[in-house]
N, C-alpha and C positions, 0 to 999 in steps of 0.2 A: 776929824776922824780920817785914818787911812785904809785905803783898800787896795792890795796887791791882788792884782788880776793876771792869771798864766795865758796869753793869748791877744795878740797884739792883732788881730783879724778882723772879718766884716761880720761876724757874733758878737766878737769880744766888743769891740766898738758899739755897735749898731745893736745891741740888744742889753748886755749886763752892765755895760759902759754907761749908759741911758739911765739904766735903774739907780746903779750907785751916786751916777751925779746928783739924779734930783732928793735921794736923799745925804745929801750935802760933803758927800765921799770925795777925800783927794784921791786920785785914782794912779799906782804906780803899774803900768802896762808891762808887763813883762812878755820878752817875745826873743826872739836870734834875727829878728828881718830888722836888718839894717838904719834900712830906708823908712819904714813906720817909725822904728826909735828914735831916728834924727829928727823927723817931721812933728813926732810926741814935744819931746825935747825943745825944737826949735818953736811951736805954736802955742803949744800948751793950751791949747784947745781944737776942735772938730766939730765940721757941720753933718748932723743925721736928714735925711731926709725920707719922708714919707711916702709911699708908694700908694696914692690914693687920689682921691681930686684936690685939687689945689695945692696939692703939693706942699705941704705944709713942712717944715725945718724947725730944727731943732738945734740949741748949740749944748755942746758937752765942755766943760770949762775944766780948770784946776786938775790938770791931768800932764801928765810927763812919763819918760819911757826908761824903762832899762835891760840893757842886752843883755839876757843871762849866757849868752854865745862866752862873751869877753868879759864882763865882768858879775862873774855870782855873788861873790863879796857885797855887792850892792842891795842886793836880793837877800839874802841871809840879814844884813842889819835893819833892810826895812822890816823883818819878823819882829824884830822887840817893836816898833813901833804900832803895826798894824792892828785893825779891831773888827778884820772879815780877811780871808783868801777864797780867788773863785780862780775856777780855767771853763777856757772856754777855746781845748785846744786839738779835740778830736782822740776818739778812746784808746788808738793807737799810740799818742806821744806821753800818755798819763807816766808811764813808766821812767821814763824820760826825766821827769822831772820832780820825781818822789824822790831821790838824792838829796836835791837841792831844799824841798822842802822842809827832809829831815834835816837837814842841818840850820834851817830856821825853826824851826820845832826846839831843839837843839841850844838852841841860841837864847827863847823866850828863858828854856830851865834854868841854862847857868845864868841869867838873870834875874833868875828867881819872881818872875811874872807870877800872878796868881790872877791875873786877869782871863776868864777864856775865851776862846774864840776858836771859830766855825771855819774851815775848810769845805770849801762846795763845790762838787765838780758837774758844772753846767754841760752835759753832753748827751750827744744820742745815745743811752744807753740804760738800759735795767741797772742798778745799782755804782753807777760812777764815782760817789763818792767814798762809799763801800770797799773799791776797786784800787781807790789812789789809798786808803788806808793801810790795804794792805801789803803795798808797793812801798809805801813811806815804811810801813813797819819793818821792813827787810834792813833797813838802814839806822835802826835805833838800837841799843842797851837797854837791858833789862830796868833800868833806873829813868831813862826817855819814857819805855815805854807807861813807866807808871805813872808819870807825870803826862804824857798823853790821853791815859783815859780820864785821867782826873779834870785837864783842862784843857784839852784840844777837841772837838766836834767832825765828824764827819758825816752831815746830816744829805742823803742822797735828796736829788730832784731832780722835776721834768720841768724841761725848755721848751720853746715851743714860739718861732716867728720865724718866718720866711726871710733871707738874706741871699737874692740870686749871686750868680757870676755877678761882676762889674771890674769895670776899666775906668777912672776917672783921673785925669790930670792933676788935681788933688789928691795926692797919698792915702792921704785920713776922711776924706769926704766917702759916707754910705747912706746906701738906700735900703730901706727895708720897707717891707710890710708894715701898715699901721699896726694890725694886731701883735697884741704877747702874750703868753703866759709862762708865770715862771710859780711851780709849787715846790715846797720846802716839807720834808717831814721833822716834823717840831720834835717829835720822839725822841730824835737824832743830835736835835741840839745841844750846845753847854752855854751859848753868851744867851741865854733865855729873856735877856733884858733888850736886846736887838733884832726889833723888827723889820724889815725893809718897807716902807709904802711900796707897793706895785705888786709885792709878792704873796703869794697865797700859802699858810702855813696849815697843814693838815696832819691829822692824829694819824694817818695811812698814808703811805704815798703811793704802794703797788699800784691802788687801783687808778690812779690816777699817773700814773708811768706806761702801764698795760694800755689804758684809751686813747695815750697821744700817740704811742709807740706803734699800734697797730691801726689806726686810724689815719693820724697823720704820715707818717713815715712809711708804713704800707702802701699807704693810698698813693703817696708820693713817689715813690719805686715802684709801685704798679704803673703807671702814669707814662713813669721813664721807658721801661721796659718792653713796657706793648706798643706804647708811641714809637719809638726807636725800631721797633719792627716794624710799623706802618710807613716809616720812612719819615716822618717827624724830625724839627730839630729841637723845637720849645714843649713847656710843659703846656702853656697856655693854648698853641696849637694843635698838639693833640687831643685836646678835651674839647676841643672845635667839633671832631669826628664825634658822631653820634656813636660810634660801633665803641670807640676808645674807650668814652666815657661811660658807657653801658658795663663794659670790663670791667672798670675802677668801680662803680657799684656795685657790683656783685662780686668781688671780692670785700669788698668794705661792708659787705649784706654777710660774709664769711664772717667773719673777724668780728663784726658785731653781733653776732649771735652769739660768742665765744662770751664777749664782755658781759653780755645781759648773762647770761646763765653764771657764767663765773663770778661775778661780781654784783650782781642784782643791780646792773644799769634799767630806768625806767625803757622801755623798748623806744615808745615816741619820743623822748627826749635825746634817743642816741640816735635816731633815725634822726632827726633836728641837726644834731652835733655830726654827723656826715656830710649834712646839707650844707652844713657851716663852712666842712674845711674845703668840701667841694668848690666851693664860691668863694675862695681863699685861693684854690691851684688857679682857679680862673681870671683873675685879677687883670684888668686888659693894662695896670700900671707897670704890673711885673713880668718881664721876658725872659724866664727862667731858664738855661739851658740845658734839655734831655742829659748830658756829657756828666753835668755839673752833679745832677739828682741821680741819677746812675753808676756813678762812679761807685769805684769797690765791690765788685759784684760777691768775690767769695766771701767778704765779713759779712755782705747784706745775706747772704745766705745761710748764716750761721745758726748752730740749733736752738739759741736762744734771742734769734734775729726775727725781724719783721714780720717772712716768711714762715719759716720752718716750725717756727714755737706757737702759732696759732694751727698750723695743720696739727700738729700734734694732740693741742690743747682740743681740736676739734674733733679730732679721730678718736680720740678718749669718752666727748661725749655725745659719740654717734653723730656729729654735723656735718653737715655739707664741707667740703674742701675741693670741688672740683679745680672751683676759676683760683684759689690760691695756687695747685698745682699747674693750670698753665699757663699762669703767672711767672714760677719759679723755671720754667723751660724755656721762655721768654728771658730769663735772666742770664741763663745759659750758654745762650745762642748768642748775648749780648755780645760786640768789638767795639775796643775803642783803639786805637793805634796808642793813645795817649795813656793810658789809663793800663799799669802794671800788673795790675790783677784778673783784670781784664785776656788781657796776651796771655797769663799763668795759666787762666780757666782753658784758654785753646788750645793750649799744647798738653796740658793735661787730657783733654777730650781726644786730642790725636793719639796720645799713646797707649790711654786705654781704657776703658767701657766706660759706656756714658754709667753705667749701674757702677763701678766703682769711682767713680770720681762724682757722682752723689754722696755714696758713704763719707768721702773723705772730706769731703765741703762740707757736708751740711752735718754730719755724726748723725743721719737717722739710724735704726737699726730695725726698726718696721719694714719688712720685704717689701707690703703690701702698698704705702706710701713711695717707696723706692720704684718700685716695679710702676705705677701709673706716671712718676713725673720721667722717667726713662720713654715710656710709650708716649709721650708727650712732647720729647726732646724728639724723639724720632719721628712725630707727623710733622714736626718740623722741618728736621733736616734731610727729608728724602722727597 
């Protein structure tokens, strides 16, 4: 069986890479970075390594790489053969690469496949695979498109494993977190007959996108945000601070209030599942960098992002939103020299009110949410 994978990175590798090989997937890595592609290419295989005690490894075999930079041609002919596509290549480049897609989409029809198969786009994001459908569809005829829903899938999921920064002399050599989770909503699917081992398929995905989304990824960019104001560089350092890690719970005490009431989460079992990911940022294996979790401060701010879509969701049912609000002022205040979005948010801030350059970050339109993270940015910056 083949599986073309959009994302030649330390996800793509160290997380869905892992999954496909052990169920017994050729894996064709698709990426533009050069230097993986040759290392794919020239090994044709990769060691994972576990970030836990003993260090445990892992090898990923029967795998090779191809440049969609220089040659798509490659990419397009592996579609007639393939029997899964995933990315795992960050929500921003999805667009990127639904071109390319369509014209292996494209490619199955005029060879008249009637085999289907599943597009999954593994990323931080509510609806991702949803997202590339509708990107891929901008590039199809009316005659694609009906042979897409007949036999193409775009079944959304949530991801879910830790892959810090890393520098290793080996190319293809990653560390990750021992833990994964990877859900699929089966609703979504067409190759009905293909299960993954490792992956969790469920009748609903929301609720189970909404718990990682603002649990994990919240919890995570809370983490960054206040640590990096405390003068922190790691994530594991900050939660050293008793004051930090008091923060990160009581926004995650925010946000799980949101899940139970919206979602009928059992309370001690999400209070458990805090605990969980808690002692997941803590990992003395993993030295994750503030820089790295922080990064993109105006997507992370978005109104259906980490932040802003639980204040909302919370404001709606009369909940607490304080610590999510000086959270998102902590986001604010965030610099990174490196980090583009980062510089955007300052000169935006320089040129004019902190209360309009809330609206245009985050699209609230609640005065009264606007008006408290403004008073918030300002006990900061005065």
């Amino acid at each position: 069986m083949l599986a073309i994978h959009f994302g030649g990175g330390n996800i793509g590798r160290g997380f869905i890479g892992e999954v496909l090989n052990k169920n017994g997937f050729k894996i064709a890595f698709v990426d533009v970075n050069k230097e993986i592609i040759d290392a794919l290419n020239d090994k044709h295989e990769y060691t994972i390594e576990l970030a836990q005690e003993g260090t445990p490894q892992i090898k990923v075999n029967n795998v090779y790489g191809i440049n969609n930079g220089t040659h798509p041609e490659e990419v397009i002919a592996a579609f007639e053969q393939a029997d899964i596509v995933t990315t795992a290549i960050g929500p921003k480049i999805l667009p990127y690469i639904a071109p390319l897609i369509a014209k292996g989409i494209q490619k199955r029809r005029v060879g008249q496949s009637t085999q289907p198969i599943d597009v999954i786009a593994c990323e931080n994001m509510i609806g991702g695979s949803t997202f590339l459908k509708e990107e891929v569809s901008k590039h199809l005829t009316k005659e694609d498109m009906d042979y897409l829903e007949r036999y193409i899938g775009f079944p959304d999921a949530a991801v879910d494993r830790i892959v810090p920064l890393q520098s290793h002399e080996d190319k293809l050599f990653v560390s990750v977190e021992g833990y994964k989770e990877w859900v699929v909503d089966e609703s979504k699917l067409k190759n009905t007959n293909l299960r993954l081992e490792g992956v969790h398929y469920a009748p609903e995905l929301e609720p189970f996108i909404e718990r990682k989304l603002f649990t994990v990824n919240t919890g995570h960019a809370t983490t960054a945000y206040v640590g990096k104001y405390e003068g922190y560089k790691t994530i594991d350092e900050a939660l050293k601070d008793k004051e930090v890690k008091k923060q990160v719970e009581n926004v995650l005490t925010e946000t799980g209030a949101v899940m139970v009431e919206k979602w009928q989460f059992n309370g001690e079992e999400h209070k458990a599942y805090i605990a969980k990911i808690l002692s997941r940022f803590m990992n003395p294996y993993i030295s994750d960098d503030i820089t790295r979790v922080a990064r993109t401060p105006m997507r992370k701010l978005g109104y259906d992002e980490r932040f802003i879509r639980p204040i909302r969701e919370a404001s709606e049912r009369g909940l607490e939103t304080d610590y999510l609000i000086k959270t998102v002022a902590k986001a604010l205040v965030y610099r990174d020299s490196n980090d583009e979005e980062s510089q955007q948010l300052k000169k935006m801030l320089e040129d004019k009110s902190v209360e309009t350059v809330i609206r245009e970050v985050t699209q609230l339109k609640d005065e009264t949410i606007i008006e408290k993270i403004a008073n918030e940015y300002e006990l900061l910056t005065n």
